[in-house]
C-alpha positions as CSV (number, residue, x, y, z in Angstrom):
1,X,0.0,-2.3,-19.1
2,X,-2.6,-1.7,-22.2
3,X,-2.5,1.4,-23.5
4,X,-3.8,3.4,-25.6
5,X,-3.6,6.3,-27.9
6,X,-5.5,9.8,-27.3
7,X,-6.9,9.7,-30.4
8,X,-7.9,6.1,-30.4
9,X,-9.1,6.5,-26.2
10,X,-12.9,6.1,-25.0
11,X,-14.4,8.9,-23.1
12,X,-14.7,9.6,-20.5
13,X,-11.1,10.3,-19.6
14,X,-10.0,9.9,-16.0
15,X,-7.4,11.7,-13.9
16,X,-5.6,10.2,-11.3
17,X,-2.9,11.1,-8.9
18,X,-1.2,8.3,-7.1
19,X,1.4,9.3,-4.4
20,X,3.7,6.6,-3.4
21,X,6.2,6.1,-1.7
22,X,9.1,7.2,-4.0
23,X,7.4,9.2,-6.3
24,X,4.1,11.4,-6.5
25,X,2.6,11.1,-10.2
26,X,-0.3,11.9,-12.6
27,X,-2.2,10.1,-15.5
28,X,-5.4,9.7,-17.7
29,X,-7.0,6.7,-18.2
30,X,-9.8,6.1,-20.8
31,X,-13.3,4.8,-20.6
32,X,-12.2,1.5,-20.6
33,X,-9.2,1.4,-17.8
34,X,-6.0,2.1,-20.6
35,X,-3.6,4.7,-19.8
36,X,-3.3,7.3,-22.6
37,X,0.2,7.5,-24.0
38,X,2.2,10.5,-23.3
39,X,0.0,11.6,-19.8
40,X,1.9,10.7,-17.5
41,X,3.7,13.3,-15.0
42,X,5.8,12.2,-12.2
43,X,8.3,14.0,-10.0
44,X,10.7,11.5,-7.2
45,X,9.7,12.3,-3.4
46,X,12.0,11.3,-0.6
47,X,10.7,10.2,2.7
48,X,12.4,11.7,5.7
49,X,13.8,9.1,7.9
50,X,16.3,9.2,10.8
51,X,18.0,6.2,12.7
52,X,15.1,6.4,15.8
53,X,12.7,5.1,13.3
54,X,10.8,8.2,11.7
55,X,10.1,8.1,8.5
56,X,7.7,11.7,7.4
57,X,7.4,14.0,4.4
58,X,5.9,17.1,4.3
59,X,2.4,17.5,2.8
60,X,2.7,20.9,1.5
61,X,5.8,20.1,-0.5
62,X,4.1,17.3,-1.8
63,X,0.4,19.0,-2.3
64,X,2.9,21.5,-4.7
65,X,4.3,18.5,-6.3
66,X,0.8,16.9,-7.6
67,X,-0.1,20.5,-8.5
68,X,3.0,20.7,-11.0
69,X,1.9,17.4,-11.9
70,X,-1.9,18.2,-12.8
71,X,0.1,21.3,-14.3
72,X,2.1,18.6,-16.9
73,X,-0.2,16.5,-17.7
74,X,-3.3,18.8,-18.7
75,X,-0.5,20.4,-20.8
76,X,0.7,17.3,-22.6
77,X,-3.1,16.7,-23.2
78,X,-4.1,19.9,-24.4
79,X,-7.6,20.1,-25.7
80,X,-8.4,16.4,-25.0
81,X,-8.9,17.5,-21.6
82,X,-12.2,18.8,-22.3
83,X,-13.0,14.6,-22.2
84,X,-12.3,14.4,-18.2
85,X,-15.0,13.1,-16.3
86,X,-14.1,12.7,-13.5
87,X,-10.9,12.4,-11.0
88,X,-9.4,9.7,-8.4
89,X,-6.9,8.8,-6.5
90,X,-5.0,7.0,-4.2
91,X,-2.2,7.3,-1.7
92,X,0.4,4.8,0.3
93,X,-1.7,4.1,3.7
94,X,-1.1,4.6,6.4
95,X,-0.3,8.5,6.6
96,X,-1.3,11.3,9.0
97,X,-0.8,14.9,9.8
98,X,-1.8,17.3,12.2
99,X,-3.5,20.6,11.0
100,X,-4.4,23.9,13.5
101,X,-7.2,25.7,13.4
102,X,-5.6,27.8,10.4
103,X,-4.9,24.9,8.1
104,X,-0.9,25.6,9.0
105,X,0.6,22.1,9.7
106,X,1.8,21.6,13.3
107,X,2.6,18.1,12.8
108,X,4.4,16.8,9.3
109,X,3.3,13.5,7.4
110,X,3.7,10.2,9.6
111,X,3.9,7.4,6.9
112,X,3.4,3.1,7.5
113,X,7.1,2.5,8.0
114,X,7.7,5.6,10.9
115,X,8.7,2.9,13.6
116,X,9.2,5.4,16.5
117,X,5.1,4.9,18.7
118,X,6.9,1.2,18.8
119,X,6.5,1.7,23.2
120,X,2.7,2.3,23.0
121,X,1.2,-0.9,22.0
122,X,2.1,-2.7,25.1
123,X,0.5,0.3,26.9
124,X,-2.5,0.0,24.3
125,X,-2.8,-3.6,25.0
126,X,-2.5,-2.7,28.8
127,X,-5.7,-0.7,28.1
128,X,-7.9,-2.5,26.2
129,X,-8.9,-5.7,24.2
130,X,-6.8,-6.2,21.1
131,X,-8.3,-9.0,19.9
132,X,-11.6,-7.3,20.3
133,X,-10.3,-3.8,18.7
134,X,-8.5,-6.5,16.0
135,X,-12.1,-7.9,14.7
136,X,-13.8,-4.5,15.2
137,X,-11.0,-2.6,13.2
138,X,-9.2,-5.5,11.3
139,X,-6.2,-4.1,12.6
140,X,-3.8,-4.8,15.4
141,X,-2.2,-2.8,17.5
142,X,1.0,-1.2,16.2
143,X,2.9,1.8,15.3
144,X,2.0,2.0,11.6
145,X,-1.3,2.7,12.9
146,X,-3.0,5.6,14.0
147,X,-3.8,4.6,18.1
148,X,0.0,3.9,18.6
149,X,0.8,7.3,16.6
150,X,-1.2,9.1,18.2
151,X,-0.8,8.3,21.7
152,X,3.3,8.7,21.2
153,X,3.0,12.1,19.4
154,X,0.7,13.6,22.6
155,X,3.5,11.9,24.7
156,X,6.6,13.4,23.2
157,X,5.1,16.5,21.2
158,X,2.5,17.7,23.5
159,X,2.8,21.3,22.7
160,X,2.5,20.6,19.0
161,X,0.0,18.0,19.8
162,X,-2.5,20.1,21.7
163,X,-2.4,23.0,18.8
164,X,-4.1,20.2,16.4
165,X,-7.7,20.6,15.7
166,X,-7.7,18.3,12.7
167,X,-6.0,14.7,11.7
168,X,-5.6,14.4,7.9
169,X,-4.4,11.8,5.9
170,X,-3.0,13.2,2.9
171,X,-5.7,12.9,0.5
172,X,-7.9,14.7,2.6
173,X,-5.6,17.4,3.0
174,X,-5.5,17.8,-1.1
175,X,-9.2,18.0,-0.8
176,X,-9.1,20.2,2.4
177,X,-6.8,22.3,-0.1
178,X,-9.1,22.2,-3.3
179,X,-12.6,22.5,-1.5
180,X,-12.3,23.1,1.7
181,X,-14.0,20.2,3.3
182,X,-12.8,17.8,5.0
183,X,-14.0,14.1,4.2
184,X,-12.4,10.7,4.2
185,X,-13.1,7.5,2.4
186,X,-13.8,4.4,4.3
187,X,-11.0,2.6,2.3
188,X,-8.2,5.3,3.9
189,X,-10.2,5.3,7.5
190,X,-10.1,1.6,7.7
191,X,-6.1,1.7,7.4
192,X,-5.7,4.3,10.3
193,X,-6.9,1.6,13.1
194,X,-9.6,3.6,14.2
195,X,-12.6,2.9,11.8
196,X,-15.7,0.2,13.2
197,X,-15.2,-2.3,9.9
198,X,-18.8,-3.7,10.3
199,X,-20.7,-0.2,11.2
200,X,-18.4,1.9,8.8
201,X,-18.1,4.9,12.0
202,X,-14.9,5.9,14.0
203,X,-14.7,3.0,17.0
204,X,-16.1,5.1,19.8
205,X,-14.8,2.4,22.3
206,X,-11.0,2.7,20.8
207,X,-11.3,6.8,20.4
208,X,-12.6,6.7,24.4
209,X,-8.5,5.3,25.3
210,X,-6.9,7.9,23.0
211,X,-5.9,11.4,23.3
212,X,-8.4,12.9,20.6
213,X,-12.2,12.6,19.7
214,X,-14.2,11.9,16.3
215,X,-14.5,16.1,15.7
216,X,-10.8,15.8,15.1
217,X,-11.5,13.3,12.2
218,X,-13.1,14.2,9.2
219,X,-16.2,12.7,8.2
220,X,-16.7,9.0,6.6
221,X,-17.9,8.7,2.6
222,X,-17.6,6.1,-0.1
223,X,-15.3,6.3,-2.8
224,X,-18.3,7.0,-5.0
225,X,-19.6,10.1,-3.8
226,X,-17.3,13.2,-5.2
227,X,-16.8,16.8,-4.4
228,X,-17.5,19.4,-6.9
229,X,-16.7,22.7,-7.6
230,X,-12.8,23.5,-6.9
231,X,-12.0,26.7,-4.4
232,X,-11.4,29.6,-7.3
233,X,-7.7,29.5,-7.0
234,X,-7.7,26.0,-8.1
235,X,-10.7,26.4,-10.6
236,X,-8.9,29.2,-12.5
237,X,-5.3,27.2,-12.2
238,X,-7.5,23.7,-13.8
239,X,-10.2,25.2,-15.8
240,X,-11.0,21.6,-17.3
241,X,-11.4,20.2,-13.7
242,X,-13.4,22.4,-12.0
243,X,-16.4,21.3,-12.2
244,X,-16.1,17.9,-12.2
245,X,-16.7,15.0,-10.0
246,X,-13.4,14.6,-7.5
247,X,-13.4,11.4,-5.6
248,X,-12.4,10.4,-2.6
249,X,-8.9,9.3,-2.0
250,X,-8.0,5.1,-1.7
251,X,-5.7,3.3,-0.2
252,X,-3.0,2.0,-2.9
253,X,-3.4,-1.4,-1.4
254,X,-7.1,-1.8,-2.2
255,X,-6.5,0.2,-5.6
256,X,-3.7,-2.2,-6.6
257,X,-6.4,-5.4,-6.5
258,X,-8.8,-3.7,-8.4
259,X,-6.4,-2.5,-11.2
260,X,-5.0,-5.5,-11.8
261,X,-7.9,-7.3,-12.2
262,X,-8.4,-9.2,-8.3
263,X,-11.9,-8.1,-7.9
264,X,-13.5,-11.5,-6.1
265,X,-12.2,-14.4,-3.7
266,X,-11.4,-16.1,-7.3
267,X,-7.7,-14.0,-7.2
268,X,-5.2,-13.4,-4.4
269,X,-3.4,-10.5,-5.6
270,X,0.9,-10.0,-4.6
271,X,2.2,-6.9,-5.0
272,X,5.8,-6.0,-4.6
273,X,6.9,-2.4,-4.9
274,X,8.9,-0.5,-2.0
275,X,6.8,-2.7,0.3
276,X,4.8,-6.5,-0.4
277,X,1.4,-7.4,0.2
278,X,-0.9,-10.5,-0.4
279,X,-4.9,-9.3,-0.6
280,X,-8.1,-10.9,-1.5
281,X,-12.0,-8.6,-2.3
282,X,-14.1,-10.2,-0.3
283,X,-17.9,-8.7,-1.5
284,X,-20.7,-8.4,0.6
285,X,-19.8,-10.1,3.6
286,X,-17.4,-9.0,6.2
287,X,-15.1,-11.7,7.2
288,X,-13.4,-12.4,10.2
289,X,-9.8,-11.5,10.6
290,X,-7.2,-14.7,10.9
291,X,-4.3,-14.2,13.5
292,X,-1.7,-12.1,11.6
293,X,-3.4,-10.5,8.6
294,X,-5.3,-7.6,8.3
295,X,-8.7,-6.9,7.2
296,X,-9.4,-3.3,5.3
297,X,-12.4,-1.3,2.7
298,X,-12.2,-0.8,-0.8
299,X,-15.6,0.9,-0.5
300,X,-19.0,0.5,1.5
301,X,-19.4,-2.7,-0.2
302,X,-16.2,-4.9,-0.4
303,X,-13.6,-5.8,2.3
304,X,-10.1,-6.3,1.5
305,X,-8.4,-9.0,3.6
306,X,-4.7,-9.5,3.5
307,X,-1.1,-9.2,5.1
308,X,1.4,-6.7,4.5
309,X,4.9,-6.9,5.0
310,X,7.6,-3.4,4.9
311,X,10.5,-5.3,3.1
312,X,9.5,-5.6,-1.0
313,X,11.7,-3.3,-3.4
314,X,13.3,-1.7,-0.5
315,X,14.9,-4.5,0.9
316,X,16.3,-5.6,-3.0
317,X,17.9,-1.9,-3.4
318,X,19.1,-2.0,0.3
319,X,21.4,-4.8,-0.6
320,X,22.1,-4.1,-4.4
321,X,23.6,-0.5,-2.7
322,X,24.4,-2.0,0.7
323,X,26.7,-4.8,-1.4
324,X,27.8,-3.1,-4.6
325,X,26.2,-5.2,-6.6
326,X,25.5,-5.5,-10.7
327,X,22.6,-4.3,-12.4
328,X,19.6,-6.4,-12.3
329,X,20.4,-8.8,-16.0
330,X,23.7,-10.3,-14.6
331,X,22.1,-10.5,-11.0
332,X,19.3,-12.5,-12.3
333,X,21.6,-14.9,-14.3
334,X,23.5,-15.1,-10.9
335,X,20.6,-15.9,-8.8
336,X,19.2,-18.2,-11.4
337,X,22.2,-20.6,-11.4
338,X,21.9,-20.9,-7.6
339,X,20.6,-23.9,-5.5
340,X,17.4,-23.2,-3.4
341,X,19.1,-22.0,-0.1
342,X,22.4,-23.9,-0.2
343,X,23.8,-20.4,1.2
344,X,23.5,-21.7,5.3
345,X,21.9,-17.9,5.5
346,X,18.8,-17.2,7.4
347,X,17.8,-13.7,7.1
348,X,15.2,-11.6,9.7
349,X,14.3,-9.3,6.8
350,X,12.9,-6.5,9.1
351,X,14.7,-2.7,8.5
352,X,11.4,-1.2,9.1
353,X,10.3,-3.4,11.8
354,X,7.6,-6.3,11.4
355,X,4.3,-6.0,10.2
356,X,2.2,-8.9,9.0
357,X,2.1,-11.5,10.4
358,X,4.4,-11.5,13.3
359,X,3.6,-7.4,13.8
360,X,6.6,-6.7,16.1
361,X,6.8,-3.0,15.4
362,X,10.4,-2.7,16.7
363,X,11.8,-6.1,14.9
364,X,14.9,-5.3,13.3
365,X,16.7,-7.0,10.5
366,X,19.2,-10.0,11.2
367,X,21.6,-11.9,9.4
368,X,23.0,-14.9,10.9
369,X,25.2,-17.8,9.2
370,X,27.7,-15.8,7.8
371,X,31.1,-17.3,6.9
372,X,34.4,-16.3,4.9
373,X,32.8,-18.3,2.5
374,X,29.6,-16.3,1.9
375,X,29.6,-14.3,-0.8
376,X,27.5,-10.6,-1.8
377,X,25.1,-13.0,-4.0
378,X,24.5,-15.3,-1.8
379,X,23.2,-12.2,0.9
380,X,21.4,-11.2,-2.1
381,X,19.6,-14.5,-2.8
382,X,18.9,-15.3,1.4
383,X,17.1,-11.7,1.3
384,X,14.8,-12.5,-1.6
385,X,14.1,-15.4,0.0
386,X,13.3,-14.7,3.4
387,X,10.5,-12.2,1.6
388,X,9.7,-15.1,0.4
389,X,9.2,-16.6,3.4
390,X,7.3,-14.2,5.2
391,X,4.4,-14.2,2.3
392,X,4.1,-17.7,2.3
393,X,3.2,-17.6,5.8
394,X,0.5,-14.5,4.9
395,X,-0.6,-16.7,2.0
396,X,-1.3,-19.5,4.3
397,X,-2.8,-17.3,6.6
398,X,-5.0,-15.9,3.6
399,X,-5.8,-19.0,1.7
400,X,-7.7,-20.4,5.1
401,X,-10.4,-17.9,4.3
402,X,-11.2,-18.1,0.9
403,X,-14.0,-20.2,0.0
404,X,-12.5,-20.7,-3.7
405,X,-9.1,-22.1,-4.6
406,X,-7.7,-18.8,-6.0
407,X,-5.0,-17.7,-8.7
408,X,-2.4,-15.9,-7.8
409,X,-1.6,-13.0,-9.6
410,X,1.6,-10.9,-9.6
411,X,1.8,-6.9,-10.4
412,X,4.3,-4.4,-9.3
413,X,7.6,-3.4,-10.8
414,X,9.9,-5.3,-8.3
415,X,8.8,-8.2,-10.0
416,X,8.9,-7.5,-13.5
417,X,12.7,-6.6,-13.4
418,X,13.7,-9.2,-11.4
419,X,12.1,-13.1,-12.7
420,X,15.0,-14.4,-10.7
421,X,12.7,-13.4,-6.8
422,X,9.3,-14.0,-8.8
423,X,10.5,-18.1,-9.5
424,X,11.7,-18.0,-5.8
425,X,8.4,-17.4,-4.7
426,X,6.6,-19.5,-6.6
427,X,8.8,-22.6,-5.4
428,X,8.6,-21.3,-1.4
429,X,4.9,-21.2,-2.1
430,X,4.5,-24.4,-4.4
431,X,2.2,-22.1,-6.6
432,X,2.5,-20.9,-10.0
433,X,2.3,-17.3,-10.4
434,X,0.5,-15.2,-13.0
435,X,2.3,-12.6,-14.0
436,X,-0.2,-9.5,-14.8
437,X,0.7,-6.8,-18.2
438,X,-0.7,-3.9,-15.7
439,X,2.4,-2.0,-14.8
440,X,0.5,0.7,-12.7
441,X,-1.9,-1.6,-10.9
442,X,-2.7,0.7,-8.3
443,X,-3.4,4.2,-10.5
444,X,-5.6,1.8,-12.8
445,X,-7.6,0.4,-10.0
446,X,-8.8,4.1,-9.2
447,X,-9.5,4.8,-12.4
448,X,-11.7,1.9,-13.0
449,X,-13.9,2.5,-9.3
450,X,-14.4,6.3,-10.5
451,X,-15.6,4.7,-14.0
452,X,-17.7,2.1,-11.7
453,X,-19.2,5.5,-9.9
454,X,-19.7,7.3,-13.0
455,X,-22.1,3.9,-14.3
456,X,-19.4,3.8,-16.8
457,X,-18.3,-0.3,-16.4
458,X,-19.1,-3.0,-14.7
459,X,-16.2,-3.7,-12.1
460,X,-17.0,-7.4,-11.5
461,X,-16.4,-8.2,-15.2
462,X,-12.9,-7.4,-15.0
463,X,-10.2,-10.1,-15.8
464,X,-6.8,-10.1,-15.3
465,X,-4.7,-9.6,-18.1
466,X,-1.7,-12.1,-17.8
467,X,1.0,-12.2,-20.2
468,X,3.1,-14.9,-18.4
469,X,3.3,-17.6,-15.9
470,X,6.0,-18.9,-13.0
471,X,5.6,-22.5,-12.7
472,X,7.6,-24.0,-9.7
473,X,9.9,-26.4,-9.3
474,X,8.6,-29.2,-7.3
475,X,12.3,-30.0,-6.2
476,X,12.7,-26.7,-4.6
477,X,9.7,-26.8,-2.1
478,X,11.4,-28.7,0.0
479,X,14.4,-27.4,1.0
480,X,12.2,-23.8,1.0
481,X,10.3,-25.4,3.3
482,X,12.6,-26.3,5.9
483,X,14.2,-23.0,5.2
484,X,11.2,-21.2,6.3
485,X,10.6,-23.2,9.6
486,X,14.4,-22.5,10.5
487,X,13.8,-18.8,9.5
488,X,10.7,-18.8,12.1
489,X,12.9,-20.8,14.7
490,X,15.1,-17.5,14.9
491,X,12.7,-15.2,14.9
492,X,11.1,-17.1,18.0
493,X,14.4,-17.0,19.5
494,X,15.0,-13.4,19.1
495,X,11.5,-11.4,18.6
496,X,9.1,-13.6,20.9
C-alpha cells in the first residue's frame, strides 16, 4: 500500500477505525488516500462461536478496544493530530445488537457467519415474496441477514427480545456511545435485509412480517453527512477530535472497492480476507439483482452489486491447522508443482454455511473422494480450489450485468501470501488478475469517501494501483472446468 511519511503527508489527515473480523484497528490517512507511517493501532478480537452455529462478540468489549486504539494512535502522532479533518469508518456487515431503553445490551453482537436463524427462511418465504423482497432489498432471505435474525431471536430469546427498544449495528452503537444519536448509513442498512434499495427507507412491507417496527431502527443518512461535537467524556478523552466531522460507519465490502481503486463498472473487485467477495460500483442507476448475487449502497448515489462467499482466509487456516501443515513459502512451492485437480477431490467448501450464490444457510462443508492415497496437500490444494469455484460462478453471475468488459483486480492479504490460490483462480476463471499494492483496501476506501465529503478529491479519478499481474494457463481451464460442474453436481445431490 503507498505510504507516506508524517512529515511528508497532505492535510487533511483522516482517522479511520476499521473493525474486522479478527482484529479491530486504527489509522491516518493523508489528503491524498496514503497511510502515514507509524499510525497504525491494532488489537486481535475473537468472535464467539459454538458448534449450533453462533458466532457473536460483545460490542462493549470491542467499543473499549477502538477506544485504546484512538488512544495509540493520537499518541504515536502527537502534535500532527491537530491536521485531522475528519473521521470514518467501516465495519464487517452484517452485525446487530439489541440495546434497552438504558443503552445496557440485552442482546450481544450477531455477526454474517452466526448460522443459527437457519429454520426461519422457509418460514419467511412461507410469508412473503422473496423474489419481490430480493429486488426491493437486493438481498435474499437468509440467516446472515437481519429478517431471519430477528425472527429466530424473538422465537428462542423472547424475554431478552421484548426488553429491546433499539437494533444497532455496531457502528451506530460507537456513535450512540460518542453523541448520543442514533443514525445509520445506507451502505450498513442496505446489508441488514431490511432497507428499500430504490427509495433508500426501511421496507415497510418486509418490517409488517417481522417482530419489530422502523422506531426500533435508527434513522437513514449518507456517508457524507457527519456528527459533530463528541459527548464531554469523549471530547475531554480526544481533544483533537472533538469537534470534527464523524462520519457514518460503511460496510467493509463497499469500502474495500473504493480503496482499491474499483470505483465504476470498468473494475470487478476480489477480495479475500477471512471471507471472499466479487463487487462491481454501479453509479447512478440501480440495477437489477441476478439470481444468486447480492445488490448493496456505498452511499445515496452508487450501488454495489456482487456475491459473497464465508470461506476466503478462514477456510486456508482451517486446513493449514486442521492438517499440520508448513508455513505458507514451502506450501506454495508445493501447490505450485501440482496438476490442476489431478487430486480426484471435490470439496463442498461451506463451514459457515452457504452464501452467494447457492445461499443455503445451513450447507455444511464436505469432502468426498478421499483415498489412502490422498495426501494433506492435496486437501489443501482441492480447498483453494473449490473457492475457486464458487467465485467463478459469482463472477459469471456478475459479469452478465456489466455493460463494460471489466478488469479484475485482486486486494486482501489471503492473496498476497499465498500466489500459489491467486494463479488457481485466474486459470478456474480463464482471467488474468491484477494484483493491487493497497494492503488495507477497505480502511483506505473510507478514508478516501470522507476526503470525497470533505470536497477534498475527486473519487472517480481514482486508478488502481497494480504492481503485478496473474496470467492463466490456458491448459488449466479445462480440467477446472469440468472440476467445477462435478463440484456443482454434488452439491445438487446433497444441498438441493
Amino acid at each position: 500500500m503507498s505510504t507516506i511519511s508524517p512529515q511528508q503527508a497532505a492535510t487533511p489527515f483522516i482517522l479511520i477505525f476499521d473493525l474486522g473480523s479478527s482484529s479491530i484497528r486504527t489509522m491516518l490517512f493523508d489528503g491524498q488516500g496514503r497511510a502515514l507511517e507509524g499510525s497504525l493501532a491494532q488489537y486481535p478480537i475473537t468472535l464467539n462461536t459454538t458448534p449450533a452455529g453462533a458466532s457473536q462478540a460483545d460490542p462493549e468489549q470491542l467499543f473499549d478496544l477502538l477506544g485504546c486504539c484512538i488512544d495509540e494512535t493520537l499518541a504515536q502522532m502527537g502534535p500532527l493530530t491537530s491536521q485531522i479533518g475528519g473521521v470514518a469508518s467501516c465495519t464487517f456487515v452484517g452485525n446487530v445488537c439489541g440495546l434497552d431503553d438504558a443503552g445496557q445490551v440485552v442482546i450481544p453482537l450477531l455477526t454474517y457467519a452466526d448460522t443459527r436463524a437457519a429454520s426461519e427462511v422457509a418460514t419467511l418465504r412461507t410469508d412473503m415474496s422473496e423474489a419481490e423482497i430480493y429486488q426491493r432489498t437486493g438481498c435474499r432471505f437468509h440467516p446472515s441477514y437481519l429478517p431471519a435474525q430477528l425472527r429466530w431471536l424473538a422465537r428462542t430469546q423472547p424475554a431478552e427480545f421484548d426488553r429491546v427498544t433499539h437494533w444497532l449495528s455496531f457502528g451506530e452503537f460507537v456513535a450512540w456511545r460518542l453523541f448520543a444519536e442514533r443514525a445509520v448509513s445506507s451502505s450498513v442498512a442496505s446489508w441488514s435485509g431490511l432497507l428499500n434499495r430504490h427509495t433508500l427507507t426501511w421496507d415497510e412491507t418486509l418490517l409488517a412480517h417481522l417482530p419489530i417496527q422502523a422506531e426500533h431502527l435508527s434513522s437513514l443518512t449518507d456517508v457524507s453527512q457527519a456528527q459533530y461535537g463528541l459527548r464531554s467524556e469523549f471530547a475531554s478523552r480526544w481533544p483533537a477530535l472533538k469537534n470534527i466531522p464523524w462520519f457514518p460507519t460503511i460496510g467493509d465490502g463497499a469500502a474495500a472497492n473504493i480503496g482499491s481503486g474499483c470505483v465504476s463498472e470498468a473494475q470487478v473487485a476480489l477480495t479475500i480476507g477471512t471471507t471472499s467477495a466479487m463487487r462491481v460500483v454501479i453509479a447512478d442507476r440501480v440495477p437489477p439483482v441476478p439470481d444468486g448475487l447480492w445488490c448493496y449502497r456505498v452511499d445515496c448515489r452508487r450501488s454495489l452489486l456482487g456475491g459473497a462467499l464465508s470461506e476466503g482466509g478462514s477456510l486456508l487456516d482451517w486446513l493449514r491447522k486442521t492438517l499440520q501443515l508448513e508455513q505458507p513459502a514451502e506450501l506454495n512451492e508445493q501447490l505450485s508443482k501440482l496438476s490442476p485437480d489431478g487430486h480426484g477431490l471435490t470439496i463442498l467448501p461451506f463451514l459457515a454455511g452457504e452464501r452467494s450464490p447457492g445461499w443455503v444457510g445451513e450447507a455444511r462443508a464436505t469432502i468426498h473422494g478421499l483415498t489412502l492415497d490422498t495426501t494433506p496437500v492435496q486437501i489443501l490444494q482441492a480447498g483453494l480450489e473449490a473457492v475457486a469455484y464458487r467465485l467463478t460462478l459469482v463472477f459469471e453471475r456478475l459479469n452478465a450485468e456489466i455493460t463494460d468488459e471489466p478488469a479484475l483486480i485482486v486486494s486482501g492479504g489471503a492473496l498476497r501470501h499465498w500466489p500459489a490460490w491467486t494463479q488457481i483462480i485466474a486459470d478456474a476463471l480463464g482471467r488474468p488478475l491484477l494484483i493491487s499494492d493497497v494492503a488495507e483496501a477497505s480502511a483506505r476506501g473510507v478514508a478516501l469517501l470522507a476526503l470525497e465529503a470533505l470536497g477534498e478529491i475527486d473519487l472517480e479519478a481514482t486508478t488502481p494501483e497494480i504492481v503485478s499481474e496473474y496470467k492463466p494457463h490456458p491448459a488449466h481451464y479445462t480440467p477446472y472446468r469440468q472440476a467445477l460442474l462435478r463440484q456443482q453436481a454434488l452439491y445438487d445431490i446433497l444441498l438441493k
